[in-house]
ZAMARGU-4260 file (C-alpha; in steps of 0.2 Angstrom, whole numbers, plus 5000, padded with zeros to 4 digits):
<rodrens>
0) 4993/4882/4962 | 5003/4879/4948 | 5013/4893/4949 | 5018/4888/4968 | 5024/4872/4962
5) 5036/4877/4949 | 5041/4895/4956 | 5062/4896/4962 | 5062/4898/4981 | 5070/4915/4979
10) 5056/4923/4967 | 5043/4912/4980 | 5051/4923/4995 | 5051/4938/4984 | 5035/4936/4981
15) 5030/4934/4996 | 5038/4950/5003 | 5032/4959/4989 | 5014/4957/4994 | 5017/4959/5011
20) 5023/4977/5008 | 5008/4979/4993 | 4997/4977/5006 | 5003/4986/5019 | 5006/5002/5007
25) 4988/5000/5002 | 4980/4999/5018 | 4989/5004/5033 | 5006/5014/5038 | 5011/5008/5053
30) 5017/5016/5071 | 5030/5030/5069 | 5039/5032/5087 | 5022/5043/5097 | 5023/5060/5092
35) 5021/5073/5107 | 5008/5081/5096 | 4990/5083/5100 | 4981/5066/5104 | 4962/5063/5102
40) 4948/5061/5116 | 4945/5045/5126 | 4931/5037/5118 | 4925/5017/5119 | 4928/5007/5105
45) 4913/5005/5096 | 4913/5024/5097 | 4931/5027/5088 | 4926/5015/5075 | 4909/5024/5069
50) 4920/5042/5071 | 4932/5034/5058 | 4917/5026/5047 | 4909/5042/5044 | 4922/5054/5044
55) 4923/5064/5025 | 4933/5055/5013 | 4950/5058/5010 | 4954/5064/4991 | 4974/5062/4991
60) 4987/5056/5003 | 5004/5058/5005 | 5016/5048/5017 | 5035/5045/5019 | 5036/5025/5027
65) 5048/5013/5035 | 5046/4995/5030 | 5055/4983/5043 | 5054/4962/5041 | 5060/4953/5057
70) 5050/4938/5049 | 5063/4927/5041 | 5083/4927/5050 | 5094/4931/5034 | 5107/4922/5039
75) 5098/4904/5038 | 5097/4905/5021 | 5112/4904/5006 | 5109/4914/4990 | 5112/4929/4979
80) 5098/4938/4985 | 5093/4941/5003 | 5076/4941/5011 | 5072/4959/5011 | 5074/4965/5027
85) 5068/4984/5025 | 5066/4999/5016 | 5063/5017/5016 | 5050/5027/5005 | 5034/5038/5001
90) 5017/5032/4996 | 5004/5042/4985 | 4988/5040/4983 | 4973/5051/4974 | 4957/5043/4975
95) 4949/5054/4965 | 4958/5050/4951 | 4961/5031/4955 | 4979/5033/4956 | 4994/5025/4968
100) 5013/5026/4969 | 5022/5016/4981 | 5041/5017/4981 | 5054/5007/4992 | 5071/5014/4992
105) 5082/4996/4996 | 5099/4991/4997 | 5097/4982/4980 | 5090/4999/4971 | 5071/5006/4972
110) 5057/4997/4969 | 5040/5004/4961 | 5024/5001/4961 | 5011/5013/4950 | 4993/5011/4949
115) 4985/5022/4935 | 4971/5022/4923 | 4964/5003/4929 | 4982/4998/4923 | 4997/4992/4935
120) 5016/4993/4934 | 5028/4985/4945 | 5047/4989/4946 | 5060/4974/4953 | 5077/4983/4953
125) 5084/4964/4957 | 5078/4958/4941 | 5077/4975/4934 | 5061/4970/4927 | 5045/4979/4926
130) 5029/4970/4926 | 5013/4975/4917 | 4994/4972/4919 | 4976/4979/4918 | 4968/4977/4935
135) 4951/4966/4935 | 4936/4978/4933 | 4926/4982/4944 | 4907/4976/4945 | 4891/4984/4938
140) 4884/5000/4942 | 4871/4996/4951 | 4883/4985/4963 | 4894/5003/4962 | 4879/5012/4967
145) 4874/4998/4980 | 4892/5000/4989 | 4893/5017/4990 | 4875/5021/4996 | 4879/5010/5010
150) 4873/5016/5027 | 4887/5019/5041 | 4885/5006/5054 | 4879/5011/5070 | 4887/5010/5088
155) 4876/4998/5092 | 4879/4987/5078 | 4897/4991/5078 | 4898/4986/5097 | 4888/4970/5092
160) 4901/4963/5079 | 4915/4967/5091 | 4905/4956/5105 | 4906/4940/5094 | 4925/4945/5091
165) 4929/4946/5107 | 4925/4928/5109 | 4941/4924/5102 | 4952/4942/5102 | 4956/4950/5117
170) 4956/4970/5113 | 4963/4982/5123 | 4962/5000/5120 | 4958/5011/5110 | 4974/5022/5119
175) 4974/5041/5111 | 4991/5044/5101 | 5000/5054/5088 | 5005/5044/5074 | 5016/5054/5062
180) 5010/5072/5065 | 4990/5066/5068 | 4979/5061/5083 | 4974/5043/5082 | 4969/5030/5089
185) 4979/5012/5093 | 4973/4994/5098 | 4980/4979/5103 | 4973/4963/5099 | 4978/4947/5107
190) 4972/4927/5102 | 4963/4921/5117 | 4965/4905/5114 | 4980/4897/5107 | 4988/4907/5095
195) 5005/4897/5092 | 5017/4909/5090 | 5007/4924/5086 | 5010/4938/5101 | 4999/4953/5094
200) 4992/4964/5082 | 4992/4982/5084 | 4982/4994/5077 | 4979/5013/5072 | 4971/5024/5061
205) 4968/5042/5060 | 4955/5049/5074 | 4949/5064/5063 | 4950/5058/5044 | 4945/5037/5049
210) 4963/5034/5036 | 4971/5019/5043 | 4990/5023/5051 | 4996/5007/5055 | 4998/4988/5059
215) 5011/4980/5067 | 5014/4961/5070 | 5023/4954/5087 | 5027/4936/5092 | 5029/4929/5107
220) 5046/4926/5110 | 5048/4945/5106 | 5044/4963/5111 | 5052/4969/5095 | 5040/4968/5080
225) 5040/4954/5066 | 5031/4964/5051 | 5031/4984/5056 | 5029/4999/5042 | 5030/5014/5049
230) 5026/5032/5044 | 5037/5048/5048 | 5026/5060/5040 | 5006/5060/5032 | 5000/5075/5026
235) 4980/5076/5015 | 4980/5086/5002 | 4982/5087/4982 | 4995/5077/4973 | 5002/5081/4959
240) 4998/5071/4944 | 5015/5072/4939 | 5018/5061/4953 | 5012/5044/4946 | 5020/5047/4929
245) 5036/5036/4932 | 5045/5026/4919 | 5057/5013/4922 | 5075/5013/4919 | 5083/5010/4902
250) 5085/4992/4897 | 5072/4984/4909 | 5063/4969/4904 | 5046/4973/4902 | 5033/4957/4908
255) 5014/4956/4904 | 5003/4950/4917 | 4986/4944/4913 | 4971/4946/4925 | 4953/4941/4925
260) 4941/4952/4916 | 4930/4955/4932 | 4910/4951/4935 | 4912/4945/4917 | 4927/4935/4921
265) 4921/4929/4936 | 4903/4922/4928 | 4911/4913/4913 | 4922/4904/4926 | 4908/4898/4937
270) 4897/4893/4921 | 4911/4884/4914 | 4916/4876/4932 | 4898/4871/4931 | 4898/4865/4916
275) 4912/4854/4918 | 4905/4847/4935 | 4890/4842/4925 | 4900/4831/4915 | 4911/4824/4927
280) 4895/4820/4940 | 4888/4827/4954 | 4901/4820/4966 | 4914/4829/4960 | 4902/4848/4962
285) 4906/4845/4983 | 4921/4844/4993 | 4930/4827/4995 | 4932/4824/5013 | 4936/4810/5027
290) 4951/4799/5025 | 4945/4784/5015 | 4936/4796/5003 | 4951/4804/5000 | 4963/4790/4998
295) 4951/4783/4985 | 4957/4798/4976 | 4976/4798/4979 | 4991/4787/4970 | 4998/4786/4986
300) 4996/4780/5003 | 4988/4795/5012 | 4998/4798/5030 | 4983/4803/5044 | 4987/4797/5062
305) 4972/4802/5074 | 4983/4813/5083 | 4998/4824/5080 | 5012/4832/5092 | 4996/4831/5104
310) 4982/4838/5093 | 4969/4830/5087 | 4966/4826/5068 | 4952/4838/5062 | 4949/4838/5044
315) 4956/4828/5028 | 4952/4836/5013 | 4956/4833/4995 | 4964/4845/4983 | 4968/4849/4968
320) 4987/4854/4966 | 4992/4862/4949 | 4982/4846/4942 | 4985/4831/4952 | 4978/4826/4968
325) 4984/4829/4985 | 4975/4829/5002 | 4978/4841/5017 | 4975/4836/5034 | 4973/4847/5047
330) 4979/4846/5067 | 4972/4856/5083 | 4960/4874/5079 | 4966/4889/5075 | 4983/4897/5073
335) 4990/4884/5087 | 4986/4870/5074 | 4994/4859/5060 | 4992/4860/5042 | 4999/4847/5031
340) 5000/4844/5013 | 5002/4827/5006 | 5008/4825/4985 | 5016/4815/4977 | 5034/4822/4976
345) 5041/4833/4962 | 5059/4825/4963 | 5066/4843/4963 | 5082/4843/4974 | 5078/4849/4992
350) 5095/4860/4991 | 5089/4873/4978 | 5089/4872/4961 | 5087/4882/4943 | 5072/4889/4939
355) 5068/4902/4925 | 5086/4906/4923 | 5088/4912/4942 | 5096/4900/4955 | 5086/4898/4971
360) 5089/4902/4987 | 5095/4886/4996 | 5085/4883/5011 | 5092/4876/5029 | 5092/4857/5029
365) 5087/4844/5044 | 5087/4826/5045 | 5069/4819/5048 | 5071/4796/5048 | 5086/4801/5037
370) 5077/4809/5025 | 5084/4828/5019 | 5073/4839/5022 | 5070/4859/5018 | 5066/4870/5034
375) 5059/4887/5034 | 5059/4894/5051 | 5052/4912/5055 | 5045/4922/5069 | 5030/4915/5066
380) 5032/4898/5065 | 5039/4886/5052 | 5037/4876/5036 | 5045/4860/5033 | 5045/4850/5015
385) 5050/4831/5019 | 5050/4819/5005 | 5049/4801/5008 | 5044/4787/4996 | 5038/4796/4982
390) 5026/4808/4992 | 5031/4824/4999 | 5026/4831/5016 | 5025/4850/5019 | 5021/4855/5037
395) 5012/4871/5041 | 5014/4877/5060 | 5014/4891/5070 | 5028/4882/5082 | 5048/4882/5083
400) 5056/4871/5072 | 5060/4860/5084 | 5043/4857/5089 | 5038/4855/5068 | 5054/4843/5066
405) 5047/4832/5080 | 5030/4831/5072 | 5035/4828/5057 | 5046/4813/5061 | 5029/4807/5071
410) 5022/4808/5054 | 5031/4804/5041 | 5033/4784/5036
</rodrens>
């Protein structure tokens, strides 16, 4: 938490486009244009989904990708560096050896990310800084054992956990394709109930090796796709090992990461989390919930109208924010609703400001009661940072900004 508090605007959107693409290159490559290659069988569901579960495992993979970000309009926001807006590349991966190189070929030079021998390298051509860790170890051999012993699920049960899905996800398909060379199969899911701005999600993976191809993110306001990697070509087969040795560029700053140890980690933390509850009481072991609970633990005078731009309140709940105490209240269910965080305020200027050496990216201002406020608007809805009277209000929403400014002047003081 502390770390979102004190982070620059522009390494907090870097960031935050950094793991979007991470992730993606990890676990999906999304929709290439449909080849006119050969397309798999129609099958239900539940079917598709066992096919992929017990197909044999993939040993390597090889894939040239297209990254596009429709998320965040670039020319809202002021500064040196841009939101990234996409990026060409290849991804490696050997899972037989544990190893993974993504690269991104961007306007601002080509980024790297290598996983090798339990340990990590990240390359930021912006920064020209490369940044190195040991990933967390795994857990105990048994539990290794445990997971890989595991039994492939049924159609049966496969079709039973989809039911209680459907409760809230409309699914259609799967549709039969060919995604980059390979038949596969694609879904679309769609919120049933009120989504906010979130149109769809679609899905595919491959229909003969179970790899998953792709995922796409649409709003509502847009047949064009917010968040989209895409892959030209995927081929299976050994990768050299040559591959995943990569250095970085002369004169790069080199930055250690430290990362939790694992099971062992993870244990000492919860005894010493337990530990410290003991001494501080059993109240403090649960959650901290309900308006007057919470304000019994603020410094401030804790903002939670019954209602909010039509929604009713649902939770208060009190955190813990890099060390002091803050509450968030929560508005309507799902990704319709309204999140808001309440701290006391930081008396950083809403208008950027230096951090680390690097100046941040100056955000769009608005006006809420004649406070200056900072506005994030994307495809997907919008945050809004509002200080007034030594607290300082951020709005989560899935919603225009003009629909988050008019809540926000609702409940701001």
């Amino acid at each position: 938490m502390k770390l979102l508090r004190t982070v620059s605007t522009r390494r907090l959107l870097a960031i935050i486009a950094g793991l979007v693409i991470a992730v993606a290159g990890g676990t999906a490559i999304a929709f290439a244009a449909a080849g006119n290659g050969r397309v798999p069988r129609r099958e239900s569901l539940a079917t598709a989904l066992h096919q992929a579960a017990a197909a044999p495992a993939v040993t390597a993979i090889s894939a040239r990708i297209s990254f596009t970000d429709n998320l965040i309009d670039s020319t809202a926001i002021q500064g040196s560096d841009p939101i990234l807006t996409g990026a060409t590349g290849r991804l490696w991966l050997s899972t037989t050896t544990h190893q993974l190189r993504l690269e991104l070929q961007g306007q601002n030079g080509d980024a790297q990310v290598v996983v090798r021998n339990g340990a990590f390298s990240i390359y930021d051509p912006i920064g020209n800084t490369v940044y190195k860790g040991t990933l967390p170890t795994g857990g105990s051999q048994s539990d290794k054992t445990s997971s890989s012993s595991e039994p492939v699920p049924t159609v049966a049960q496969i079709q039973s956990q989809l039911n209680q899905l459907m409760q809230n996800v409309d699914i259609a398909g799967p549709f039969g394709r060919n995604v980059a060379g390979q038949p596969a199969y694609k879904i679309v899911m769609t919120p049933k109930h009120s989504g906010g701005l979130l149109g769809s999600v679609q899905l595919a993976w491959d229909a003969a090796h179970g790899v998953p191809l792709g995922i796409a993110v649409y709003s509502t306001s847009s047949s064009t796709p917010v968040l989209e990697l895409k892959a030209t070509h995927i081929s299976y087969g050994p990768v050299s090992a040559g591959v995943f040795k990569v250095s970085p560029p002369a004169g790069a700053k080199v930055v250690r990461i430290s990362t939790p140890a694992g099971h062992a980690a993870a244990k000492a933390s919860k005894a010493h989390a337990k530990a410290e509850h003991g001494k501080r009481g059993a109240r403090t072991a649960t959650e901290i919930t309900g308006a007057a609970a919470v304000q019994a633990h603020l410094p401030f005078t804790l903002a939670a109208p019954p209602s909010l731009d039509g929604l009713p309140q649902q939770s208060v709940q009190l955190l813990d924010w890099g060390g002091s105490p803050a509450a968030l209240v929560t508005y309507g269910q799902g990704l319709g609703g309204i999140a808001v965080i309440e701290q006391s305020a930081s008396g950083q200027s809403p208008s950027g400001s230096q951090s680390g050496g690097h100046q941040s990216l100056n955000l769009p201002t608005v006006s809420i009661k004649g406070h200056t406020a900072q506005e994030l608007p994307t495809a997907l809805g919008t945050v809004l940072r509002v200080p007034s009277g030594g607290v300082e209000y951020t709005l989560l929403a899935s919603m225009p900004a003009s629909a988050a400014e008019a809540a926000a002047t609702a409940l701001v003081p």
